[in-house]
C-alpha positions as CSV (number, residue, x, y, z in Angstrom):
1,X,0.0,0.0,0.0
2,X,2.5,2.1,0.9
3,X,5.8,2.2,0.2
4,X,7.6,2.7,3.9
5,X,10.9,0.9,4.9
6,X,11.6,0.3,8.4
7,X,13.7,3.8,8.7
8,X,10.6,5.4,8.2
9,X,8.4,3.7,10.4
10,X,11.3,4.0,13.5
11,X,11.3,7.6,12.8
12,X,7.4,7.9,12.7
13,X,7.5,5.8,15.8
14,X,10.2,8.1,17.4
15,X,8.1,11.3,16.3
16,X,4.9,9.9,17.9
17,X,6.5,8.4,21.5
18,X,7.8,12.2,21.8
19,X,4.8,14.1,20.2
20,X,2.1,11.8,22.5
21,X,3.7,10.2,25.2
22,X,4.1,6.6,26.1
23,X,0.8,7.3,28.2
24,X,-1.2,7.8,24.9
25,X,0.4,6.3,22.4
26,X,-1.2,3.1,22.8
27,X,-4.7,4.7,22.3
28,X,-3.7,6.9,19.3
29,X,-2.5,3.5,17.7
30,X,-5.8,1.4,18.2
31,X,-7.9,4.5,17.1
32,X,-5.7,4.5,14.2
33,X,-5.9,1.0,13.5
34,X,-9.6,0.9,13.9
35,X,-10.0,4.2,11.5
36,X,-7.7,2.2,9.0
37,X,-10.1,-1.1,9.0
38,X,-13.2,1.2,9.0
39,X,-12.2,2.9,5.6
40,X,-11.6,-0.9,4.2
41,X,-14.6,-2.0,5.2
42,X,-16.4,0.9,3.8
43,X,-14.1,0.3,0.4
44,X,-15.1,-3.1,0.3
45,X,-18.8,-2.6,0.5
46,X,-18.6,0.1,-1.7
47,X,-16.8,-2.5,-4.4
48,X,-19.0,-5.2,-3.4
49,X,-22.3,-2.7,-4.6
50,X,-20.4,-1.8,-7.3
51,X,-19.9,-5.5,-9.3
52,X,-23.7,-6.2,-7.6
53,X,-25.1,-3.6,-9.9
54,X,-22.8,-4.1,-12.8
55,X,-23.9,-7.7,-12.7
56,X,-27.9,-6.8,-12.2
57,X,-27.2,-4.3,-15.3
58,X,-25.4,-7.5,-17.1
59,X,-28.5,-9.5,-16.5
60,X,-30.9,-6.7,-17.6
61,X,-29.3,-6.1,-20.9
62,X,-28.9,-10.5,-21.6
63,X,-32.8,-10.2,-21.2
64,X,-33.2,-7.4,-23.4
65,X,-31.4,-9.3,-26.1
66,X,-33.4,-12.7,-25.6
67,X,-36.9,-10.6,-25.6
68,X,-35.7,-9.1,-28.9
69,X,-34.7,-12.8,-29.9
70,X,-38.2,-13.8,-28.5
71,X,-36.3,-16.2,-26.5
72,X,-36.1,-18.4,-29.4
73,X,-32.5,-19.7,-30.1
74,X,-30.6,-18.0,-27.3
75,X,-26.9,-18.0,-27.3
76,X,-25.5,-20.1,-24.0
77,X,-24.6,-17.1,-22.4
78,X,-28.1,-15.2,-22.9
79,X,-29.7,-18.9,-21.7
80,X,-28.0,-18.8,-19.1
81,X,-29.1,-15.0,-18.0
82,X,-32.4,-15.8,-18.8
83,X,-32.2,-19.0,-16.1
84,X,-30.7,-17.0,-13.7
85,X,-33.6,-14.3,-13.9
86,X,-36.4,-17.0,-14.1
87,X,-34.9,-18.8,-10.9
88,X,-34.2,-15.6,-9.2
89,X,-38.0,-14.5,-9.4
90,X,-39.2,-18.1,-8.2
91,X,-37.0,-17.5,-5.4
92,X,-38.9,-14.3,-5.0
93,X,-42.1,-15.7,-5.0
94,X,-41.4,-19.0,-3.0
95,X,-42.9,-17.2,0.9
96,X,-45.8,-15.7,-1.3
97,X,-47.0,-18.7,-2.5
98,X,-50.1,-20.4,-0.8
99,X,-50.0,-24.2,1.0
């Protein structure tokens, strides 16, 4: 991620024993740590939305193509979408359905 060599972190660690203290140095380090995995977390989430929504948009545009096709001689890849989507709205429907 960075590019920091052990010089560099001695001397940051020197610069914040003097600058803080030993007393809260340990404190400034786990809210630093925690502020650090916060921002992943938030990164990855923000990825994981991303590639959801690319894939939904993926999926729309394969069933465009097969309604235009009339879902007559699909391509395995536009099959495939279209199986997805049909299974996807079963699952959908499954705790609608009456017993």
């Amino acid at each position: 991620m960075f590019d920091i060599g052990f010089w560099e972190l001695l001397v940051i660690g020197v610069l914040a024993l003097l600058i803080l203290g030993p007393e809260r140095l340990p404190g400034a380090m786990r809210s630093t740590i925690n502020t650090i995995r916060s921002v992943r977390n938030v990164a990855t989430g923000f990825k994981q939305e991303v590639e959801h929504q690319l894939r939904v948009h993926e999926l729309h545009e394969n069933l465009k193509k097969a309604e235009q096709q009339g879902l007559k001689d699909l391509s395995p890849e536009l099959e495939q979408s279209v199986d997805e989507l049909k299974k996807a709205a079963e699952s959908v429907q499954e705790p609608y359905k009456k017993q």
